[in-house]
Legacy VTK file of the C-alpha trace (Angstrom):
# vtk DataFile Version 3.0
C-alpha trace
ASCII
DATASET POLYDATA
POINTS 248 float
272.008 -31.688 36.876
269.676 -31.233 40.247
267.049 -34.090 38.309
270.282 -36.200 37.641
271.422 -36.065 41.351
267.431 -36.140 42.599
267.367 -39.077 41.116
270.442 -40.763 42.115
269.365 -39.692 45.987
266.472 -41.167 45.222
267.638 -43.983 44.169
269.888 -44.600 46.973
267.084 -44.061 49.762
264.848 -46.593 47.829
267.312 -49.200 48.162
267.770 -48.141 52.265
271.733 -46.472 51.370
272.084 -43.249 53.292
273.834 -40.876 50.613
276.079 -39.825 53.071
277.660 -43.435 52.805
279.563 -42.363 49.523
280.255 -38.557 51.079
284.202 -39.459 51.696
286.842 -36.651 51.741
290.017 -39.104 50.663
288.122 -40.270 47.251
286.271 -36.684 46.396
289.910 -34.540 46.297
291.340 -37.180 44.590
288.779 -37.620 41.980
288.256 -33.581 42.221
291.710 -32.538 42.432
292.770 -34.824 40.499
290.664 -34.450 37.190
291.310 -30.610 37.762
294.965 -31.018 37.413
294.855 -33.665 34.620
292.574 -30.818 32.564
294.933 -28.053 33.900
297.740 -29.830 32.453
296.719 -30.224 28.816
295.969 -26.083 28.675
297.865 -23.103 28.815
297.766 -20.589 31.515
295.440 -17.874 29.725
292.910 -20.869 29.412
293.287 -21.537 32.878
292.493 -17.694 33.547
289.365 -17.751 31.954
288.215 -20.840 33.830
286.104 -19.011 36.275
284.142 -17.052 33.327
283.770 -20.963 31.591
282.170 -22.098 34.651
279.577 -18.980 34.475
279.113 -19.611 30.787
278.173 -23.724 31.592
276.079 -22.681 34.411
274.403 -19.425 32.472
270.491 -19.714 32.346
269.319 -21.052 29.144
270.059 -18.889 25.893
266.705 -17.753 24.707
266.468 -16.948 21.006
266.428 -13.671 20.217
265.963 -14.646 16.305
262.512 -13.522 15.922
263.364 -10.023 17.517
266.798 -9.472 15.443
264.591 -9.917 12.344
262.513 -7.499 12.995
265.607 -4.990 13.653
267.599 -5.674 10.773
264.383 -4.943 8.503
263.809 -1.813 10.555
267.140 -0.690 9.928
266.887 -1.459 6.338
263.768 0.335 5.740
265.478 3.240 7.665
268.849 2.575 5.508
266.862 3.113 1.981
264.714 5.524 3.476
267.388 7.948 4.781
270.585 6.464 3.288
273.818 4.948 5.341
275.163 8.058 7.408
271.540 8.710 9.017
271.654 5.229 10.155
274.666 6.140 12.827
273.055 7.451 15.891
270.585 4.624 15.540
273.608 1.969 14.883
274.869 3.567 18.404
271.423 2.238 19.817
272.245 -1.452 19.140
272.498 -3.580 22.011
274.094 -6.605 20.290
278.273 -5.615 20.225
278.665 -7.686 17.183
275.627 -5.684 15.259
277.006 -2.806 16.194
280.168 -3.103 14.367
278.901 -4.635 11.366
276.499 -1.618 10.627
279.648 0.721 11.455
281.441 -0.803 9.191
278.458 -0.179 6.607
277.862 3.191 7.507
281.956 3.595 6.736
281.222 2.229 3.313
283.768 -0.609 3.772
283.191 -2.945 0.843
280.791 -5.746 0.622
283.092 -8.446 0.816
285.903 -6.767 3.048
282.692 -6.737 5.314
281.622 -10.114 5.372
285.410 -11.136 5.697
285.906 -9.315 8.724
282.590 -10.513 10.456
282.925 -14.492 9.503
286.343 -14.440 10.734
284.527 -12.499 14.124
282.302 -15.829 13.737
284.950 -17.806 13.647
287.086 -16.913 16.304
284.110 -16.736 19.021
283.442 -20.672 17.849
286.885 -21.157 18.357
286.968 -19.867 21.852
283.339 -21.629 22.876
285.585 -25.260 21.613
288.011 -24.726 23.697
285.759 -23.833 27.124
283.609 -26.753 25.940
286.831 -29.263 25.221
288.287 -28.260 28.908
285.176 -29.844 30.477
285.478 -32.628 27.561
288.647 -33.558 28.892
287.465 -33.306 32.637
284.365 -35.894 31.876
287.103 -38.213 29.850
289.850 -38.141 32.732
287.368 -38.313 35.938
286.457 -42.111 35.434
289.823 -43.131 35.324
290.999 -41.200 38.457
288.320 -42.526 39.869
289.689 -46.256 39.203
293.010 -45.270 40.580
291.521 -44.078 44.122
289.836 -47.728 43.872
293.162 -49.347 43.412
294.469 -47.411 45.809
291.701 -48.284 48.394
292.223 -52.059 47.432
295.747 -52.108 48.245
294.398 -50.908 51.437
292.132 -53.804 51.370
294.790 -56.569 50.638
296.918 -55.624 53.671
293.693 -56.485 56.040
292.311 -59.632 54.782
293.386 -60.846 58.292
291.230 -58.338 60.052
287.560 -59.493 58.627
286.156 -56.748 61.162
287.194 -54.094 59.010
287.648 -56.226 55.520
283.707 -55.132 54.168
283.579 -51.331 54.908
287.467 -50.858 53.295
286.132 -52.780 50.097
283.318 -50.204 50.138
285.541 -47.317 50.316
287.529 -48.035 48.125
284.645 -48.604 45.388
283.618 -44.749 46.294
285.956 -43.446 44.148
285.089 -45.080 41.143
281.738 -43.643 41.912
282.636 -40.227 42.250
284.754 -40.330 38.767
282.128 -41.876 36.810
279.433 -39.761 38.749
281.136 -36.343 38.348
281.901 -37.215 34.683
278.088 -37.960 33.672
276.508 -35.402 36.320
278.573 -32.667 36.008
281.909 -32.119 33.416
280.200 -33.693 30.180
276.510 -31.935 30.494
278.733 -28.750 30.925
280.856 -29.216 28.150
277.637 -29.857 25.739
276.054 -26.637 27.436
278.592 -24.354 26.452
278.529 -26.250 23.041
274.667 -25.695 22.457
275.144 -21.851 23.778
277.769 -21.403 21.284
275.978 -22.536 18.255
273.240 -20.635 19.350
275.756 -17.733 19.094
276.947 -18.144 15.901
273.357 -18.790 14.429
272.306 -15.622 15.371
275.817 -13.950 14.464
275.515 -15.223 11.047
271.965 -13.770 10.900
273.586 -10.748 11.800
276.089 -10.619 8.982
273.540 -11.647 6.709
271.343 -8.631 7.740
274.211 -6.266 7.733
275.084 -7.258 4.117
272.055 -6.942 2.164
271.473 -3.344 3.844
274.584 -2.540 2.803
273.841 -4.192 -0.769
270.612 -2.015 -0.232
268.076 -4.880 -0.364
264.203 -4.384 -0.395
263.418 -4.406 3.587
260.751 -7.443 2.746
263.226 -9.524 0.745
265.589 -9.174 3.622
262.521 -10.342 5.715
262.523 -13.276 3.627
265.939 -14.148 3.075
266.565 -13.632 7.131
263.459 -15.965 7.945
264.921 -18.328 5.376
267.584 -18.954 7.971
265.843 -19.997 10.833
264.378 -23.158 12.351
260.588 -23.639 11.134
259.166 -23.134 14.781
260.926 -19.890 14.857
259.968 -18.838 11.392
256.224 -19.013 12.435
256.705 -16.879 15.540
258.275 -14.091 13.603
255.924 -14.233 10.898
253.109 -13.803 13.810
LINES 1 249
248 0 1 2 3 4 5 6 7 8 9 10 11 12 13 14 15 16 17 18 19 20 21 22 23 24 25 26 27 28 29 30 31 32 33 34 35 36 37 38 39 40 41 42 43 44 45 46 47 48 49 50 51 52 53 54 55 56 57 58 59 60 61 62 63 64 65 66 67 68 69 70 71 72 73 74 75 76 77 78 79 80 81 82 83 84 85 86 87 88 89 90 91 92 93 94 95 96 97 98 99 100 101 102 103 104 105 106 107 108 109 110 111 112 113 114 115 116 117 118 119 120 121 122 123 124 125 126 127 128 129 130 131 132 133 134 135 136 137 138 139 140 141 142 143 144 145 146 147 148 149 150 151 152 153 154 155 156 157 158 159 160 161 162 163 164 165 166 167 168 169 170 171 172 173 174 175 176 177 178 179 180 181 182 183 184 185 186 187 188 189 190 191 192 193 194 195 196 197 198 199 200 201 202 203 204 205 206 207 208 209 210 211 212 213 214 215 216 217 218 219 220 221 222 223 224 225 226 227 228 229 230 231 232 233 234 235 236 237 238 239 240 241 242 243 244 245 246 247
């Protein structure tokens, strides 16, 4: 986003504009204000709680993959699992950083069944790619309703513009005013609402990648799987760049 509007500034001081020619209160609350209530409109109020914690999530430092590491965990915990059997594995399982880990092996250690397992945990899956859609569709929504607010403030500024054609003093700088809207709507759609929306999409599927390498791990210890065939199986599901790191 800072590279976007870098090079928009830039832009602007290139051609001799100073950027604080298109810094207008009237045309940023209504573009602003207006997309906000637009988005606000089409969601219920306990999306609109959790607004604040969507913002943190699009503006969250990049996810860095913790494949590699969660590898080498779940085959540690499988040696341990064969070594010592399930119950052992409980005070480590209460070591587990990872929340969604953490019940999975509890569930093993409980001996729920295989299946009733992997139930539980892909509908776990599901429901937290559920939620991540409907942070990322909010911002969606935001980048698909900002343009056209923005055209309205321009209307609005042209009506403006009609009722002075006598005055040709004033006629050039209203005409430019009124274009700042569109500006800000198409601006704040491509700089700010749609590269959140596909950051809290990318996050998510990061997510669920490693959740589902998660519930693959936590399956084959239950099924008591060799530690190295889990290794394999577990490496099987990750991007090639990533395989060669953990194999390292």
């Amino acid at each position: 986003m800072a590279l976007a509007v870098g090079a928009l500034l830039a832009m602007m001081v290139l051609e001799g504009t100073s950027p604080l020619a298109v810094v207008l209160l009237p045309p940023l609350i209504l573009v602003f204000g207006g997309t906000f209530g637009a988005a606000i409109a089409g969601s219920t109020m306990s999306d609109v709680r959790r607004i604040g914690s969507w913002f943190r999530l699009a503006f969250a430092p990049e996810r860095a993959s913790r494949n590699a590491d969660l590898v080498t965990q779940l085959v540690e915990l499988a040696t341990h699992a064969r070594r010592e059997g399930m119950l052992p594995l409980e005070k480590r399982a209460r070591n587990v950083a990872d929340p969604f880990l953490r019940r999975g092996l509890q569930m093993a250690i409980d001996a729920v069944p295989v299946d009733q397992l992997r139930a539980a945990l892909e509908d776990e899956i599901t429901a937290q790619r559920t939620d991540d859609r409907v942070a990322a569709r909010f911002f969606a929504r935001m980048g698909a309703y900002a343009p056209t607010i923005g055209i309205i403030g321009t209307v609005v500024g042209l009506v403006q513009v009609l009722q002075s054609l006598q005055d040709t003093d004033v006629l050039g700088p209203l005409v430019a005013t009124a274009f700042v809207a569109t500006l800000w709507g198409v601006l704040s759609a491509n700089f700010i609402w749609l590269p959140m929306s596909v950051k809290i999409r990318r996050n998510g599927d990061l997510r669920a990648a490693e959740m589902q390498v998660l519930l693959a791990g936590v399956t084959e210890i239950l099924a008591g799987t060799n530690p190295r065939a889990l290794r394999i199986r577990l490496q099987a599901m990750l991007p090639p760049g990533e395989v060669r790191r953990t194999a390292a």
